[in-house]
C-alpha positions as CSV (number, residue, x, y, z in Angstrom):
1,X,0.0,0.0,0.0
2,X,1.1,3.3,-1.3
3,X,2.0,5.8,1.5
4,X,-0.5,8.3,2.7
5,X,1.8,11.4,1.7
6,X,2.0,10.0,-2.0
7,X,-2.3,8.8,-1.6
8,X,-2.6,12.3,-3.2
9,X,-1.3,13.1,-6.5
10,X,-0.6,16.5,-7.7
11,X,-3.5,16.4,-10.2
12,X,-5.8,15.9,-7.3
13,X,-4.5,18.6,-5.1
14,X,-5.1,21.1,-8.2
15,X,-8.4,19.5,-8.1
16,X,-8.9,20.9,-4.8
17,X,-7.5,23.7,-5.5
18,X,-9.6,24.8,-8.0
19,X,-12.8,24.3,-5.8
20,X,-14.1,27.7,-4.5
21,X,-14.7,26.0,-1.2
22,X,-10.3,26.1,-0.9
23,X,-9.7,29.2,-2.7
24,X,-8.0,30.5,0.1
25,X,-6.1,27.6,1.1
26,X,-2.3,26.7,-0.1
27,X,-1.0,23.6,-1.8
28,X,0.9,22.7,1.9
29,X,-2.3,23.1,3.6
30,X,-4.5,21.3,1.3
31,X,-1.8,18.4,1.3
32,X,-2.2,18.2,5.4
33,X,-6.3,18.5,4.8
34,X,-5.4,15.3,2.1
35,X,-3.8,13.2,4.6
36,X,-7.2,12.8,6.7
37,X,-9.3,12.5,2.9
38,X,-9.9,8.9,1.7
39,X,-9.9,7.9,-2.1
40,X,-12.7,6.3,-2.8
41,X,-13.6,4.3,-6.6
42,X,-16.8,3.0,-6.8
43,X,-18.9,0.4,-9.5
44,X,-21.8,0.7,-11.3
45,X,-24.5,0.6,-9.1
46,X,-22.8,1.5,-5.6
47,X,-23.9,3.4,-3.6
48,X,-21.5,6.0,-1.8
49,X,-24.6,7.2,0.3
50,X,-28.3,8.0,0.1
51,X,-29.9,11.7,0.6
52,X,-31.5,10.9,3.7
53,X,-29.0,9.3,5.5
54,X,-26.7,11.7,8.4
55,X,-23.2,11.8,7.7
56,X,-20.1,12.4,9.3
57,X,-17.9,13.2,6.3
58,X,-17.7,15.0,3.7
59,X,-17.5,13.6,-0.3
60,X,-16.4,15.7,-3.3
61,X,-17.0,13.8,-6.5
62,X,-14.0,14.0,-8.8
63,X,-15.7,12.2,-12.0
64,X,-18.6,10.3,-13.1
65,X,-19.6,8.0,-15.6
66,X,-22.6,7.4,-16.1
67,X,-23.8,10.3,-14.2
68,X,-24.9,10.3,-10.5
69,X,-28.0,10.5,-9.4
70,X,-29.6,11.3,-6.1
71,X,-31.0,8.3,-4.4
């Protein structure tokens, strides 16, 4: 298993960079935020979470095919 500094490549810390939501935050800030993230990939027809249910993390979805839907 890869190491957690190395988890996140530089591609996805631009992609969190360019969110609005971290417009204000650096690359060496983002990188600590990344160390407490978890990458998730998921098949057709998984379900990360539904709409009603509580959470206690947050998800940012990177890409998608097909589209997701709200369940």
């Amino acid at each position: 298993m890869e190491g957690r500094e190395n988890h996140f490549s530089a591609d996805i810390i631009a992609f969190f960079m360019s969110m609005p939501i971290f417009d204000r935050i650096n690359a060496e800030e983002i990188k600590v935020i990344a160390r407490h993230m978890n990458k998730v990939a998921l098949n057709k027809d998984d379900i990360l979470f539904r709409e009603s249910e509580k959470g206690s993390y947050v998800c940012f979805v990177r890409e998608t095919s097909p589209p997701a839907y709200r369940v």
